[in-house]
C-alpha positions in Angstrom: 2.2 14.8 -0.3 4.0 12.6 -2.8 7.3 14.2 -3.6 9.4 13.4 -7.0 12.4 11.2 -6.9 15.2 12.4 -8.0 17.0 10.6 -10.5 20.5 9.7 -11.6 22.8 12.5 -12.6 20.9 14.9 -10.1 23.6 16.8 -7.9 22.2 16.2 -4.5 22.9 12.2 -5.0 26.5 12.9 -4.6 26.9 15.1 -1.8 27.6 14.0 1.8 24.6 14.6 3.8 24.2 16.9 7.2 23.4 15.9 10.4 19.7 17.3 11.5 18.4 19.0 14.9 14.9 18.3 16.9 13.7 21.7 15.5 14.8 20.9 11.9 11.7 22.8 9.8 8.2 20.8 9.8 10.1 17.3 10.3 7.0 15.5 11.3 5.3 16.6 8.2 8.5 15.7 5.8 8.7 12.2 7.4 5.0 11.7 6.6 6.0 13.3 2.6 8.6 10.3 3.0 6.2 7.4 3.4 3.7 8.7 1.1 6.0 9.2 -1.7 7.4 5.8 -1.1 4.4 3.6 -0.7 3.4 5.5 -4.1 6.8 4.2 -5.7 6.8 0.6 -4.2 9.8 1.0 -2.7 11.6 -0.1 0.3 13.7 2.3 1.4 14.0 6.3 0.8 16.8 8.8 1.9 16.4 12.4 1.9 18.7 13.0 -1.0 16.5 11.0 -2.9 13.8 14.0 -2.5 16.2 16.3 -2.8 17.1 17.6 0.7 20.9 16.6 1.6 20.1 15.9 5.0 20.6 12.4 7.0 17.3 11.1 6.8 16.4 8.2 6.0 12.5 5.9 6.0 12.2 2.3 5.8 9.2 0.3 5.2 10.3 -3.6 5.1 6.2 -4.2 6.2 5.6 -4.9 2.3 8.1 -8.0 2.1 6.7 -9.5 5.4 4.7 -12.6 3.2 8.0 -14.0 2.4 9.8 -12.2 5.5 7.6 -12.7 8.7 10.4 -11.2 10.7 9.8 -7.7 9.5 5.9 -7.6 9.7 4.9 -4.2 11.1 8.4 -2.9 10.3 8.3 0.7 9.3 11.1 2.9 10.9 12.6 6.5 10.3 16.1 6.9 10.9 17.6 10.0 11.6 21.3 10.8 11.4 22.0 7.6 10.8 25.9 6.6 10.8 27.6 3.1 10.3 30.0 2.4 12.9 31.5 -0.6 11.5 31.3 -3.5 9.5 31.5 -7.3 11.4 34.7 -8.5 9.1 33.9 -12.1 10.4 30.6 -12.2 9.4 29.7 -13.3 5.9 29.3 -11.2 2.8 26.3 -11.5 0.4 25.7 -10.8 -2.9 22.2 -9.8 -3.7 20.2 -7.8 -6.7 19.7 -4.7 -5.5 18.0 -1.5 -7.5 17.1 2.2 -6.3 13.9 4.0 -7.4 16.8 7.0 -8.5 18.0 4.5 -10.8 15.1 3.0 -12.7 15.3 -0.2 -14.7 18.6 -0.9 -13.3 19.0 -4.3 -11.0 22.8 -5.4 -10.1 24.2 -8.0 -7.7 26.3 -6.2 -5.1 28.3 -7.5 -2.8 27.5 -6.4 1.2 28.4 -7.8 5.0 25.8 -9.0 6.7 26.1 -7.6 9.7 27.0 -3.8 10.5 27.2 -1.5 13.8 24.9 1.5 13.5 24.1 4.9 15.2 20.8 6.7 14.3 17.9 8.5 16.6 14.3 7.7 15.9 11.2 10.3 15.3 11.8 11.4 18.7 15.7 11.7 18.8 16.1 8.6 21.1 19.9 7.2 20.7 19.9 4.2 19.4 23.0 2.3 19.0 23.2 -2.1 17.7 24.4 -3.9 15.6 21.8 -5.3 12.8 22.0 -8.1 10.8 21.0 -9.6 7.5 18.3 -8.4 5.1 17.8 -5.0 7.2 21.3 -4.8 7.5 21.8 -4.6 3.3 18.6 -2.5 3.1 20.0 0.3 5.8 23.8 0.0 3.7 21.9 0.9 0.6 20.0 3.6 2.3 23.1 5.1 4.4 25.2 5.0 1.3 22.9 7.9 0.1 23.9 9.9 2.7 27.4 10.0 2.0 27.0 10.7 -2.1 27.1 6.6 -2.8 24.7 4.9 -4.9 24.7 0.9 -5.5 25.8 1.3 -9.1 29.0 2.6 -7.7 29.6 -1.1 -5.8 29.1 -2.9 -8.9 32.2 -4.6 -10.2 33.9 -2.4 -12.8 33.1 -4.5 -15.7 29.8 -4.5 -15.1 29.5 -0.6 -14.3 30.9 -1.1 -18.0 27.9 -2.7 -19.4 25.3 -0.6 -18.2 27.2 2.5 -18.6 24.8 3.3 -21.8 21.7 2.9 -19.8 23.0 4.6 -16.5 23.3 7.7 -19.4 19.9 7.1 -20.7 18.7 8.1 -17.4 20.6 11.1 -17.1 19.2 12.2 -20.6 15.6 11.4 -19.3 15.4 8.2 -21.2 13.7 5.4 -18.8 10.4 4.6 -17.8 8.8 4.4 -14.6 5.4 5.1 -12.7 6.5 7.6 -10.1 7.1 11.0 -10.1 10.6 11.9 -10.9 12.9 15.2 -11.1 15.5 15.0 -13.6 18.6 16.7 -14.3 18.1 19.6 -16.6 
């Protein structure tokens, strides 16, 4: 079933998600809600707070970039109770457009390591515990910043947080166009 995203302003966005369990409530058939609703968005990425549920959960579907990125063909991963462990300070930082579907219309450069240390457990609550690199590296930052109440506007550099300060409340007001479904704050 395609769920709505939720968009900017919406409560849920800005709290710190909770760990989940093996017998959280028809999890096989949320994950599957997941993917639907975010093939239906063209999107990347999706985290449970997105769909309104403040739980660490996140789906990632890098499959769709695999013409210009071979490396992630096939890749389509659920991550639950995901936690970043660190950040490699030697490693480089990059500075790439990012957007959100919560935040429609709205692409800024923000500025990420490229290499993190994470903790998550897959569908079937195997540990998993690496360090990742690169483009999935941003991709799971963006994502695991949801779970903690952060959204990439708030990594933006000040002045431009300025600039699109007007547009950021358009979208709260319900003023923005996209082609998903989307819950707003009322």
């Amino acid at each position: 079933m395609i769920l709505p995203i939720y968009i900017y302003g919406q409560p849920v966005l800005r709290k710190v998600a909770e760990d989940i369990t093996p017998d959280y409530p028809e999890l096989k058939e949320l994950i599957n809600n997941m993917y639907e609703t975010l093939d239906s968005s063209n999107g990347i990425g999706l985290a449970a707070p997105q769909i309104g549920l403040a739980i660490r959960l996140v789906v990632i579907d890098l499959d769709v970039l695999s013409e210009d990125l071979p490396e992630y063909k096939g890749f389509r991963h659920v991550f639950i109770n995901p936690h970043i462990l660190e950040y490699d300070e030697e490693a480089e930082k990059d500075s790439s457009d990012e957007g959100c579907l919560s935040i429609p219309g709205i692409n800024e450069k923000v500025v990420r390591p490229t290499r993190i240390h994470v903790k998550y457990q897959d569908e079937n609550f195997q540990e998993h515990d690496e360090w990742v690199e690169g483009y999935l590296a941003r991709v799971m930052q963006h994502e695991f910043d949801h779970l903690e109440g952060t959204m990439f506007v708030d990594r933006v550099s000040p002045l431009r947080k300025n600039m699109i300060a007007g547009k950021l409340k358009n979208i709260i007001k319900g003023k923005f166009r996209c082609s998903y479904r989307t819950k707003i704050r009322r």
